[in-house]
C-alpha positions as CSV (number, residue, x, y, z in Angstrom):
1,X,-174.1,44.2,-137.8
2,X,-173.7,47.4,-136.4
3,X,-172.7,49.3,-133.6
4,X,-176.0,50.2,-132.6
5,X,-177.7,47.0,-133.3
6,X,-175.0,45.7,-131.1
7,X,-175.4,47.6,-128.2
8,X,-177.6,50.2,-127.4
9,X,-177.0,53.7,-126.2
10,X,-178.7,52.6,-122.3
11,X,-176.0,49.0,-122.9
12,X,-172.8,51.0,-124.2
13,X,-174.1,53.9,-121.0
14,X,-174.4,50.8,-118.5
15,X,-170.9,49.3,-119.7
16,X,-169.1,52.6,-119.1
17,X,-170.2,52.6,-115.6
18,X,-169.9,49.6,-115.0
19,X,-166.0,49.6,-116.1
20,X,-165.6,53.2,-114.3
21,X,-166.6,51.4,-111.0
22,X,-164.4,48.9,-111.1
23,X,-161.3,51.0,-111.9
24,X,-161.6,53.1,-109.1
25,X,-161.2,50.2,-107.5
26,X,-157.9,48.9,-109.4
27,X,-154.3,50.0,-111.2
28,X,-155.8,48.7,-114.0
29,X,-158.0,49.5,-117.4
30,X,-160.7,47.3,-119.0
31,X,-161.6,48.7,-122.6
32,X,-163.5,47.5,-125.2
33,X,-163.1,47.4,-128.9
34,X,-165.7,46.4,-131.2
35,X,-164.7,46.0,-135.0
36,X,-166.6,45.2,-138.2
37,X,-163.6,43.0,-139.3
38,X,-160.7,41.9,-137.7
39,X,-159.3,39.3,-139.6
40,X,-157.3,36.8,-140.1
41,X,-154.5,37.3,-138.1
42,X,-156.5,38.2,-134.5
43,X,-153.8,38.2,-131.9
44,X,-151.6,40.3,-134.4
45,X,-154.0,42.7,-135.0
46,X,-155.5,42.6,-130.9
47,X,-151.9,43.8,-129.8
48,X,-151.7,46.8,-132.3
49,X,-154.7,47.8,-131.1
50,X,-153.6,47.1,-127.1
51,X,-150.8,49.2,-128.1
52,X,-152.8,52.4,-130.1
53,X,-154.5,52.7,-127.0
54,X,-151.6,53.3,-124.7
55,X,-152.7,50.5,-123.0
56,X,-149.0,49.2,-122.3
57,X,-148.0,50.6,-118.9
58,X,-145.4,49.7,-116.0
59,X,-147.6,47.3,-114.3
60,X,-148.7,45.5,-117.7
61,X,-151.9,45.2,-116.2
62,X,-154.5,46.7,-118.2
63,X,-157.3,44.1,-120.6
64,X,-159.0,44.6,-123.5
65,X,-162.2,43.0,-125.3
66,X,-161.9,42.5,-128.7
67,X,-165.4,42.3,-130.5
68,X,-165.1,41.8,-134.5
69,X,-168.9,41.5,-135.3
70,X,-168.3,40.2,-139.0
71,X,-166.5,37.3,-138.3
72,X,-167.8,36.4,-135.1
73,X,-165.2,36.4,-132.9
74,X,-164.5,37.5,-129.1
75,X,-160.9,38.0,-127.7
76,X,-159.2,39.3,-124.5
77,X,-156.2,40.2,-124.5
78,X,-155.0,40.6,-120.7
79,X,-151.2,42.2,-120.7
80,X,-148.2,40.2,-119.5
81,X,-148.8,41.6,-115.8
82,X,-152.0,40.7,-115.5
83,X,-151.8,37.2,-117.6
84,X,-148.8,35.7,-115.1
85,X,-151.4,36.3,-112.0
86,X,-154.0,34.2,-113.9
87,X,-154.7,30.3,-114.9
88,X,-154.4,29.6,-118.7
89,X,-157.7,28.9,-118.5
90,X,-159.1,32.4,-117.3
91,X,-159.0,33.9,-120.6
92,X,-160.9,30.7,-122.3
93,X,-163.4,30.8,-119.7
94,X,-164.4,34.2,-119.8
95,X,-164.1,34.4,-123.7
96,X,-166.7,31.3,-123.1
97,X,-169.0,32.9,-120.8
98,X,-169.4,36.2,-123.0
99,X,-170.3,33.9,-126.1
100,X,-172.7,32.0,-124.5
101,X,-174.5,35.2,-123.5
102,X,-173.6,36.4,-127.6
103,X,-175.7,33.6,-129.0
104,X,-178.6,34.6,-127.4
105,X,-177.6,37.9,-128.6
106,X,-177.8,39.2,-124.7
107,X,-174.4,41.2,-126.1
108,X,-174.4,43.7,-123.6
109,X,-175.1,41.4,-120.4
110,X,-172.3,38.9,-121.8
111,X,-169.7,41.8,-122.0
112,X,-170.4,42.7,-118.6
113,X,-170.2,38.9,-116.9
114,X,-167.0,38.8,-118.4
115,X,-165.5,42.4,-117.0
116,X,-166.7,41.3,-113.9
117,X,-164.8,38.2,-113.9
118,X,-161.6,40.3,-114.9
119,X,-162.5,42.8,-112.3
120,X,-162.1,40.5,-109.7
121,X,-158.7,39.3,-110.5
122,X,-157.2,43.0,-111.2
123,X,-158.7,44.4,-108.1
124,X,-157.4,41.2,-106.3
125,X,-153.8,41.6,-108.1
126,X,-153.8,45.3,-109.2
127,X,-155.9,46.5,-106.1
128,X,-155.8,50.9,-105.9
129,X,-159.0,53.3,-104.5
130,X,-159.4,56.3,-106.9
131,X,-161.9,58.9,-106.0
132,X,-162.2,60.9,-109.5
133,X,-163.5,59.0,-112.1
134,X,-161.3,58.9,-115.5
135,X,-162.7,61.0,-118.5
136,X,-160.8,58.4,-120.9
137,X,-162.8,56.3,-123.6
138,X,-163.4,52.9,-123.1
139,X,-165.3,51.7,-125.6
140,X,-163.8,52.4,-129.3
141,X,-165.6,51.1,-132.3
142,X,-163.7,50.6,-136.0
143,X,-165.9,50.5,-139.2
């Protein structure tokens, strides 16, 4: 599958907002990565790229979805910061609740149920009130 037939440009448009919103509202980022392959060794591979993305700052508070269409699999990786403030279940949940919406290929609506539960806990732990938005990325996508 491919970008496109993943999301479309209106979904990857309405994700950006949505994400922009929220960190005006927060210390922290929310960015999403969607790869053809990730392979076997996901939580290896999910930190690189949490780390190519200068997502490691002071607060460790900054979240990234990890999308490998090939092989099926959805991961968040929350950063240290963020992950103490949280119940080991968060992560599980909301992986669940976006691939619930995935199997009835609603890709676009399950990636934004799960940034909204995430919004809610970094605005709750990591709360901040930004007036300019960001002009950064948020969405990356790997071939």
């Amino acid at each position: 599958m491919r970008l496109k037939e993943f999301l479309k440009d209106e979904e990857i448009t309405l994700l950006n907002s949505t994400i922009k919103s929220i960190e005006k509202r927060t210390k922290s980022k929310i960015r999403i990565y969607i790869t053809e392959k990730i392979g076997r060794y996901e939580l290896k591979k999910a930190r690189e790229i949490f780390v190519s993305l200068n997502l490691r700052n002071e607060l460790k508070n900054n979240v990234i979805f990890i999308i490998s269409l090939k092989d099926k699999k959805i991961g968040i990786l929350g950063d240290d910061g963020i992950a103490e403030k949280v119940n080991e279940g968060f992560w599980l949940n909301t992986v669940n609740a976006v691939a619930e919406k995935f199997k009835s290929h609603e890709f676009a609506i399950g990636l934004i149920g799960g940034i909204n539960l995430v919004a809610e806990k970094v605005i709750e732990f990591f709360p901040d009130e930004k007036e300019e938005n960001s002009l950064e990325q948020i969405i990356f996508y790997e071939k």
